[in-house]
N, C-alpha and C positions, 0 to 999 in steps of 0.2 A: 770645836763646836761646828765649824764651817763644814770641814770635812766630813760629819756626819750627816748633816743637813745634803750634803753631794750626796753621801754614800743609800741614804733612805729617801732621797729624794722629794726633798721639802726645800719648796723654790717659794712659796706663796707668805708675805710680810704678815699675815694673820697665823698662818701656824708659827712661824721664825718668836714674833711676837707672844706669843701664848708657851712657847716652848722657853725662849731666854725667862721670861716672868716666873716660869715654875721653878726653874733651877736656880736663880736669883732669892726666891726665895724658900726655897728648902735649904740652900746652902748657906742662908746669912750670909747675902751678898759676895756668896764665891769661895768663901773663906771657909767652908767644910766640906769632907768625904766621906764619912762616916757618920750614922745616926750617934749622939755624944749620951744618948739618954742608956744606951748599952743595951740595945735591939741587935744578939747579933745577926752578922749580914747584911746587914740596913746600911743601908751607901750608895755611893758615885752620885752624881751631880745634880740629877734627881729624887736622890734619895729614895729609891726603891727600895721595897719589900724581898727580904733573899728569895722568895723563890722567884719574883721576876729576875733577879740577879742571875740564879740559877739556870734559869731560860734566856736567857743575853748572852750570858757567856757559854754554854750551850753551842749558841744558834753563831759564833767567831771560829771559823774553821780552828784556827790557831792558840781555840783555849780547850777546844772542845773534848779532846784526851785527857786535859788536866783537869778539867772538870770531871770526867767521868772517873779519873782514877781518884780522887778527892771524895766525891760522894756515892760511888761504888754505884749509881743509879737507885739511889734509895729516893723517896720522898721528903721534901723537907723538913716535914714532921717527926723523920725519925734520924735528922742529921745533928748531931754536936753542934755547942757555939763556936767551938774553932774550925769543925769542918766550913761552915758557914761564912766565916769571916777570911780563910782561907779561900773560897770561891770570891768575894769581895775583895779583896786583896790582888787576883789575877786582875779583877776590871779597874781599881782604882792605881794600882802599877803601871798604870799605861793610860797616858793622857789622852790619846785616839776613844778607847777604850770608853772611858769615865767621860768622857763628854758625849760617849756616842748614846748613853746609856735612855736619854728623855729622846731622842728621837727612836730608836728601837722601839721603848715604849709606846708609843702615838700608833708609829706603823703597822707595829704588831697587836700590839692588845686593844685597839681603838679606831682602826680605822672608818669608823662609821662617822664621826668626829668632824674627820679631815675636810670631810667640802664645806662642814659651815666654818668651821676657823678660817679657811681660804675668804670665808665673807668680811671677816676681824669685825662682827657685830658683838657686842655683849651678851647676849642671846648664846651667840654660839661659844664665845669662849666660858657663859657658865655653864652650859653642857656639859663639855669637854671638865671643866675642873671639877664638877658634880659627878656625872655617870662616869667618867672615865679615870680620873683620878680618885675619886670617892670622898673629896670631903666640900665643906661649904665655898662657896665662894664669897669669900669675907672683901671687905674693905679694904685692908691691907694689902691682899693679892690682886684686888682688882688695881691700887694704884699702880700698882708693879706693872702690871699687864699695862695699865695707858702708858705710863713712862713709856715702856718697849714699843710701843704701838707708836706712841711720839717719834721715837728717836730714829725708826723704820720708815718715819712718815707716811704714815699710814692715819 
């Protein structure tokens, strides 16, 4: 997780916080890589969606052939559930990888986001879980977020 945070460049206890809280809780506290409801492609640590999968492992010098020879360059829409969970299987085979996969997300599909979770106002972290993640920002998640926020001391 660290290593990712180096590698995309998230230094600020507001995004660190907003980012552990998501992966926390899409993974039932750590303990999953894969969506279990059998969405394939759905996985690594934030449990994304295959085509952001798709676009992750893509954008890793070092997966990015394997990727291409897996889904020929097709669109997601017209990929098998094993091609699919084969591309998820490159990212969750490599722990760099699967934990890099919620900061990628943030940097890449979100970055408009970023300066308010740098504020770790609640404001900004329900944006971020609303427009950029796309779903409610429930009670459940936000305690996860204080926790992280707590323990950041922040």
């Amino acid at each position: 997780m660290a290593n990712s945070f180096n590698r995309y460049g998230i230094s600020s206890p507001g995004e660190i916080a907003a980012l552990i809280s998501l992966m926390a809780y899409e993974t039932g506290d750590f303990r999953y890589q894969v969506n279990l409801a059998g969405t394939p492609g759905q996985g690594t640590r934030n449990m994304q969606a295959a085509r952001f999968n798709i676009l992750y492992a893509s954008s890793i010098p070092a997966l990015a052939a394997q990727v291409k020879a897996i889904t020929g360059g097709a669109a997601t829409g017209r990929l098998s559930a094993s091609q699919l969970n084969a591309v998820l299987a490159l990212l969750t085979g490599n722990a760099d990888y699967d934990w890099g996969s919620a900061a990628w997300f943030l940097t890449t599909q979100c970055p408009g986001v970023r300066t308010g979770l740098q504020s770790a106002t609640l404001a900004s972290w329900q944006n971020y879980i609303q427009n950029c993640i796309g779903i409610a920002p429930t009670g459940d998640r936000q305690a996860g977020w204080t926790t992280a926020k707590q323990a950041l001391g922040t």
